[in-house]
Structures are given as C-alpha cells and as structure tokens.
N, CA, C and O atoms as CSV, one atom per row, in Angstrom:
chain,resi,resn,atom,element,x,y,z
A,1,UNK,N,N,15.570,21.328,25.212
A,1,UNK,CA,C,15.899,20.572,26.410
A,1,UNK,C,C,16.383,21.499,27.525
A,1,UNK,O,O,16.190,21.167,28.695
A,2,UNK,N,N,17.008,22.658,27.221
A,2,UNK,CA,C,17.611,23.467,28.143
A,2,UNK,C,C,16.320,24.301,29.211
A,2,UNK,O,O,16.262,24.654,30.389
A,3,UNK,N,N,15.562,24.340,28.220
A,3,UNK,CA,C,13.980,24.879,28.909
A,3,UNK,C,C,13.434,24.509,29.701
A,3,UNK,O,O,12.806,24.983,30.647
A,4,UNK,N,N,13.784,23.064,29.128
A,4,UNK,CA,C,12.858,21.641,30.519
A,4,UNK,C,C,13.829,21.813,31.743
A,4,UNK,O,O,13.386,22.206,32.822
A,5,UNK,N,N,15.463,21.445,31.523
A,5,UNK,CA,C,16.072,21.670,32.826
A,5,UNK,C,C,16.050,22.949,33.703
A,5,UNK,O,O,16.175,23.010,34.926
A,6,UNK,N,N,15.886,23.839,32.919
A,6,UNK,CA,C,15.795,25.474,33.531
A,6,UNK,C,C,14.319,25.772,34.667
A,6,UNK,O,O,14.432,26.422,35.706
A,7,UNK,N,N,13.119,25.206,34.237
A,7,UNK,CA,C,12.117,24.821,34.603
A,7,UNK,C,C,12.507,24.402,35.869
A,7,UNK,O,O,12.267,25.098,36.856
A,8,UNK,N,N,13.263,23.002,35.964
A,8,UNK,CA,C,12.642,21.979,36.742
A,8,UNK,C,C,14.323,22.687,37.848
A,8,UNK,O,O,14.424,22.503,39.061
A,9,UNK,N,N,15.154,23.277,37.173
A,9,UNK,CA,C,16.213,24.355,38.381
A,9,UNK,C,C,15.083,25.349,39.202
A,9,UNK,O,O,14.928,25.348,40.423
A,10,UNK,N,N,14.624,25.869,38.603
A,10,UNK,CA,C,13.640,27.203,39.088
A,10,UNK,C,C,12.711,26.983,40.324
A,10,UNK,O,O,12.595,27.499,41.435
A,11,UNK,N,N,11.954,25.742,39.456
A,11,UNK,CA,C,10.866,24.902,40.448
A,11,UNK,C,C,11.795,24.734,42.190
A,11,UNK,O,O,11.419,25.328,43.200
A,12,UNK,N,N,12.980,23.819,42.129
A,12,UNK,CA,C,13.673,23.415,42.741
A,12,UNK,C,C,13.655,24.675,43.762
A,12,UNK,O,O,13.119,24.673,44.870
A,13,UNK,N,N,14.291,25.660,43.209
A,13,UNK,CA,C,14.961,26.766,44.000
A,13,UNK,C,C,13.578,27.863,44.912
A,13,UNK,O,O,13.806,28.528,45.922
A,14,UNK,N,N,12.325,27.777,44.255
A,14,UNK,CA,C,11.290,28.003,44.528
A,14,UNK,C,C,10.901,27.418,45.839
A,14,UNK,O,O,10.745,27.986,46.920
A,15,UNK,N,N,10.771,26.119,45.508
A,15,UNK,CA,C,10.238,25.103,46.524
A,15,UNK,C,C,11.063,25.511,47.706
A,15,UNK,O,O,10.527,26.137,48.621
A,16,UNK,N,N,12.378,25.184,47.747
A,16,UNK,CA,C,13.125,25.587,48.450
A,16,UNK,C,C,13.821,26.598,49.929
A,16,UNK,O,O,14.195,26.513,51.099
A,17,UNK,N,N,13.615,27.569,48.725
A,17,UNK,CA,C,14.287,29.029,49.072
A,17,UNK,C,C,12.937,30.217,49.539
A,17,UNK,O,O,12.973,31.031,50.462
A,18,UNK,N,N,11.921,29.992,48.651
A,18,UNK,CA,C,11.071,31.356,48.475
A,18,UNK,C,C,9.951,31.042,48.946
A,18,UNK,O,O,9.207,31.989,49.202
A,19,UNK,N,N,9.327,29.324,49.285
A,19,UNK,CA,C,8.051,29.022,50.130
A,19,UNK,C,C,8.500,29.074,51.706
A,19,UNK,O,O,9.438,28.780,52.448
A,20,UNK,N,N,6.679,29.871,51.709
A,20,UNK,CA,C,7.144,29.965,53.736
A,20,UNK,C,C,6.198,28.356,53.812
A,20,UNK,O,O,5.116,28.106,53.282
A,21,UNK,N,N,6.985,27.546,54.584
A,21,UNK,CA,C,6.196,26.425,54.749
A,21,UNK,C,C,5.636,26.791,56.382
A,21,UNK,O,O,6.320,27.180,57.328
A,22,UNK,N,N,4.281,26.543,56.340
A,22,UNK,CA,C,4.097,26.030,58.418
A,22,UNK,C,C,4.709,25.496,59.032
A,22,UNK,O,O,5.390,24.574,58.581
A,23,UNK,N,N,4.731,25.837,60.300
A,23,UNK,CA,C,5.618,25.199,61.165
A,23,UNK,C,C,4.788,24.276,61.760
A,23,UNK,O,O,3.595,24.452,61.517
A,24,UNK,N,N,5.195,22.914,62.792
A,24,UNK,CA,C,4.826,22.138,62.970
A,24,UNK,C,C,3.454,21.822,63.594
A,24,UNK,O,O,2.583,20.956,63.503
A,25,UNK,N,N,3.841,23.626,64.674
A,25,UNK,CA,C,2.574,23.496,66.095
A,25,UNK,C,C,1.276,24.302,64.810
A,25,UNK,O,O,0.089,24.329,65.133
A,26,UNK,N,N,1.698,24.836,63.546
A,26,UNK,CA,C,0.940,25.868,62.724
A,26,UNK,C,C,0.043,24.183,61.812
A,26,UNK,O,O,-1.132,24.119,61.452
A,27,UNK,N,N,0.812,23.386,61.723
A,27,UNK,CA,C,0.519,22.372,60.801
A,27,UNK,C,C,-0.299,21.533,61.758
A,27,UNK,O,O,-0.829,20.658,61.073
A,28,UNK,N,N,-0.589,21.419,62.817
A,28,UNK,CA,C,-1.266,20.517,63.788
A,28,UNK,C,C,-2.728,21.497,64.178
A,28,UNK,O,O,-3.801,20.903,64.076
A,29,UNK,N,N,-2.747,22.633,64.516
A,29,UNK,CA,C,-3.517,23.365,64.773
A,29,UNK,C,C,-4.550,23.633,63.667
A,29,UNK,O,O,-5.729,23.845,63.952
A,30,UNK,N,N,-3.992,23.617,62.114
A,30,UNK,CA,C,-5.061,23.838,60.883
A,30,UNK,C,C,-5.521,22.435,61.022
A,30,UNK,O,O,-6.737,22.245,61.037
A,31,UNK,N,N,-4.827,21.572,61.110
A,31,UNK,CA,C,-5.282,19.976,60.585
A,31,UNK,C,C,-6.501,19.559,61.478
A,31,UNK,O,O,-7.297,18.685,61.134
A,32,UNK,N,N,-6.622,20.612,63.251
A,32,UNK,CA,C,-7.727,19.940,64.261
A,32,UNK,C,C,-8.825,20.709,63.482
A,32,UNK,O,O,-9.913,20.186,63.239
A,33,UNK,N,N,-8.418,22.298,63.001
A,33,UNK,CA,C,-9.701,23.104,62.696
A,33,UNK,C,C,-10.665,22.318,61.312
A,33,UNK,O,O,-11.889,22.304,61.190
A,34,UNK,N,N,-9.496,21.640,60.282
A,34,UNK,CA,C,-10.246,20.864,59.145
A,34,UNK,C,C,-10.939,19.556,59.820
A,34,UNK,O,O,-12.159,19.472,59.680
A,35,UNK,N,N,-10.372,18.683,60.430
A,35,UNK,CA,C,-11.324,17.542,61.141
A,35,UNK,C,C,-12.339,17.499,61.697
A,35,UNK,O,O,-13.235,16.675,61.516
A,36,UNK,N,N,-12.314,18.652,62.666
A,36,UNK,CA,C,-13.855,19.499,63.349
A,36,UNK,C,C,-14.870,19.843,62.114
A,36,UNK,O,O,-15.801,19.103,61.796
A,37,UNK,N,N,-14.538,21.129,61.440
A,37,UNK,CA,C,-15.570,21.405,60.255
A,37,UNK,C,C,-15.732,20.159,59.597
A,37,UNK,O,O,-16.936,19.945,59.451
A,38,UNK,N,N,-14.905,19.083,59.056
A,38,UNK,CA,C,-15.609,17.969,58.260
A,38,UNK,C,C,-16.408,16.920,59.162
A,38,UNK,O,O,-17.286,16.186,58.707
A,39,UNK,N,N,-16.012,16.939,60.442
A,39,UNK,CA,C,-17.395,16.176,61.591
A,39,UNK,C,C,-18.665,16.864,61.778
A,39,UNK,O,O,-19.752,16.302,61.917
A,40,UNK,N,N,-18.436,18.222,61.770
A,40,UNK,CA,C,-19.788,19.216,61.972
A,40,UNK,C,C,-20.478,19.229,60.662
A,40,UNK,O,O,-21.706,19.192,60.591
A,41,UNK,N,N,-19.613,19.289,59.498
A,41,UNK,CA,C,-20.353,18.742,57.944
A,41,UNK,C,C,-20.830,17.582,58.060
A,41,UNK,O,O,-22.051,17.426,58.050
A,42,UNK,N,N,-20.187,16.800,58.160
A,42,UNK,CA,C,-21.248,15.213,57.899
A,42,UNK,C,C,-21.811,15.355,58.997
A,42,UNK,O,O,-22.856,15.798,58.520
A,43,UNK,N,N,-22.016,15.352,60.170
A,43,UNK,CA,C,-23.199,15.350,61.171
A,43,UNK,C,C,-24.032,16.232,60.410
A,43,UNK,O,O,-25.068,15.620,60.152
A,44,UNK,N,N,-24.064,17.738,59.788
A,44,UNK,CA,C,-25.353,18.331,59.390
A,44,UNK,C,C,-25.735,17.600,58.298
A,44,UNK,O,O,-26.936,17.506,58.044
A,45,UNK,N,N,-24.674,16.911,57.407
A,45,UNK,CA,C,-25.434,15.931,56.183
A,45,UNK,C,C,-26.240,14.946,56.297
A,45,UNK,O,O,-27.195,14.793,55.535
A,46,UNK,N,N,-25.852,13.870,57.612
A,46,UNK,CA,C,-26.471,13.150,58.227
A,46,UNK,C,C,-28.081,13.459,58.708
A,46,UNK,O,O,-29.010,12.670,58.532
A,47,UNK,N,N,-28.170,14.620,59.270
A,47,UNK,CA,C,-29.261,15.109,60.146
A,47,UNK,C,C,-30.192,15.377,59.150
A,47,UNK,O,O,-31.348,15.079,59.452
A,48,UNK,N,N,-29.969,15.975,57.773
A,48,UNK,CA,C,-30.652,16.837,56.692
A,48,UNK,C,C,-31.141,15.274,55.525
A,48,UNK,O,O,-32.059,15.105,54.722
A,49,UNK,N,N,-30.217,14.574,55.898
A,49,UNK,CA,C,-30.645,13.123,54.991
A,49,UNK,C,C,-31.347,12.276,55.635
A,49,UNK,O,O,-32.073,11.477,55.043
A,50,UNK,N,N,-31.252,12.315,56.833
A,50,UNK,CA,C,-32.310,11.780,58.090
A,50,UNK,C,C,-33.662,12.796,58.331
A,50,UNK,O,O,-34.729,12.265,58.641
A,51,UNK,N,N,-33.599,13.891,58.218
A,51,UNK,CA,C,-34.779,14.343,58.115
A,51,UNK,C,C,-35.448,14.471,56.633
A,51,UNK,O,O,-36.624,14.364,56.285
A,52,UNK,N,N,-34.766,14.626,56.205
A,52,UNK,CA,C,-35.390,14.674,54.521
A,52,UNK,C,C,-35.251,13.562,53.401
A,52,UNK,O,O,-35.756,13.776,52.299
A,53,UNK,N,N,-34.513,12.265,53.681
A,53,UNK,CA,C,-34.228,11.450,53.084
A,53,UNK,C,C,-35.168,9.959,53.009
A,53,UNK,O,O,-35.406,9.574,54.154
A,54,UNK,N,N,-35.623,9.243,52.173
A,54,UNK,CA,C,-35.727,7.921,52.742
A,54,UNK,C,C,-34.886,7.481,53.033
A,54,UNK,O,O,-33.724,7.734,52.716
A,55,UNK,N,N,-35.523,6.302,54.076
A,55,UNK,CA,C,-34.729,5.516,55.287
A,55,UNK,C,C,-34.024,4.087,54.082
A,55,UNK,O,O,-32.981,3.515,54.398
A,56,UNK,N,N,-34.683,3.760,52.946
A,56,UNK,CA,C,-34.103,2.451,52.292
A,56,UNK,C,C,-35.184,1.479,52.593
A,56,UNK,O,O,-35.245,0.405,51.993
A,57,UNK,N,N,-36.114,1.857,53.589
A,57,UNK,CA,C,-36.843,0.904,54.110
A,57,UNK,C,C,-38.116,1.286,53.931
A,57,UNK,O,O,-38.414,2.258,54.625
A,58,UNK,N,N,-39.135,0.790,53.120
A,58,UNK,CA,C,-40.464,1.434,52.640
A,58,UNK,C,C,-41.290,1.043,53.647
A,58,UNK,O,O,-42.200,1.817,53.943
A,59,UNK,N,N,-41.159,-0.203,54.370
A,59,UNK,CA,C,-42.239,-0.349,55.811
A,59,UNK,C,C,-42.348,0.423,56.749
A,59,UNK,O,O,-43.388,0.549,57.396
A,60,UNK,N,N,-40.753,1.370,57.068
A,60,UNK,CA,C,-40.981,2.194,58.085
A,60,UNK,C,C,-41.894,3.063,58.416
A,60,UNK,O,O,-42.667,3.230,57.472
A,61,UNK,N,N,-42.223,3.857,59.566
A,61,UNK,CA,C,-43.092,4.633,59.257
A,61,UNK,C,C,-42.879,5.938,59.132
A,61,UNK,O,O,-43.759,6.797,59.074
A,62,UNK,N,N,-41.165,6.189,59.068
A,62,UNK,CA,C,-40.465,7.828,59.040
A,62,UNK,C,C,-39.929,7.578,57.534
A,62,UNK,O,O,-39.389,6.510,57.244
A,63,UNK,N,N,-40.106,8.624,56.584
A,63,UNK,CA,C,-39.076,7.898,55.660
A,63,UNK,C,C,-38.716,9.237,54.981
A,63,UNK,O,O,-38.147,9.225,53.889
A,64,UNK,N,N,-39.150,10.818,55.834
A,64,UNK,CA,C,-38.617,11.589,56.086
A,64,UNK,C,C,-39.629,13.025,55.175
A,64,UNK,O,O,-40.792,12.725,55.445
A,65,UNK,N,N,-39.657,13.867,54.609
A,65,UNK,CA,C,-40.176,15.059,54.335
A,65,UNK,C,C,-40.325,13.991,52.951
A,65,UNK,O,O,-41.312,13.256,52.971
A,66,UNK,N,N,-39.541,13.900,51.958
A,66,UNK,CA,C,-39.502,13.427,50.749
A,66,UNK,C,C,-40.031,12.442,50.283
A,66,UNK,O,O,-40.559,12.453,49.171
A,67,UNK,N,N,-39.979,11.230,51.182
A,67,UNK,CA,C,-40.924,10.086,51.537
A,67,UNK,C,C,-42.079,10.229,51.129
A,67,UNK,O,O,-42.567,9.932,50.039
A,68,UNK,N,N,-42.629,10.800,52.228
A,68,UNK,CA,C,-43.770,11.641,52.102
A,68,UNK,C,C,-44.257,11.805,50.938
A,68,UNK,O,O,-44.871,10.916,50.348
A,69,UNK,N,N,-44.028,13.029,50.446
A,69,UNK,CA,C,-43.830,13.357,48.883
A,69,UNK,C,C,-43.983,12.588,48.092
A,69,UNK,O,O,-44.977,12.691,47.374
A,70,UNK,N,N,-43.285,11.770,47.951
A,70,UNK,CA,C,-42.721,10.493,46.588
A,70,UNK,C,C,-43.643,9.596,46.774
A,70,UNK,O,O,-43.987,8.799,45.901
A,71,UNK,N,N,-44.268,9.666,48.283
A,71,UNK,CA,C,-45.972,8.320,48.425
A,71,UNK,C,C,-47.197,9.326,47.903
A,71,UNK,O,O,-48.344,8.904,47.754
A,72,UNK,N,N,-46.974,10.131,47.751
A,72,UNK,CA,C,-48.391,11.134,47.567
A,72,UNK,C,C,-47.986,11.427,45.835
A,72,UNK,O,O,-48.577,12.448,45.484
A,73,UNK,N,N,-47.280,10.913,44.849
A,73,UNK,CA,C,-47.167,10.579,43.567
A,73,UNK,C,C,-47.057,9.233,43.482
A,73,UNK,O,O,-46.941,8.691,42.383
C-alpha cells in the first residue's frame, strides 16, 4: 500500500512542480494551427473522395475515377 501512495505523492509533485505547462497566448496559438490543418485535411479528403469516390447515386453521371472502374467489372 505504501507503493500505491508513494506513486500517486510523486505523480502529484511531478504534475505540479516539474511540468512546463503553455501559457495561455502559447495554448490559443497551437489550438488555431490544429483547426486549420484539420480543415485543410478534410477539405483534401473531401476533394480526393469527390474525385475518386462514388457519389451513392448510380444514375449520376460523375461517380468519380472508381465508378468508372467498378462499371467496367
């Protein structure tokens, strides 16, 4: 039992004392750079599933590179 409390002292004093946490304007500035890259990701996922994907809709007449493909088997 002394192991478990010694642990969960250590953890404590760690968290604490010895992490550099970001500062606020540091914590706002990473958070715009992750929102941007995950809009510029799904827009290129979007674009690459729109050009290469079926549409869901077999009447259309785009149904993309793969479409294609999958009517010619």
């Amino acid at each position: 039992m002394a192991k478990i409390i010694e642990y969960f002292s250590e953890t404590a004093t760690e968290m604490l004392h010895r992490v550099t946490w970001p500062t606020w304007r540091e914590l706002q500035s990473n958070t715009i750079i992750v929102v941007v890259a995950s809009v510029l990701i799904s827009l290129a996922i979007f674009v690459m599933d729109f050009a290469f994907g079926i549409t869901g809709n077999n009447d259309s007449f785009w149904q993309g590179a793969l479409g294609f493909i999958y009517k010619m088997f």
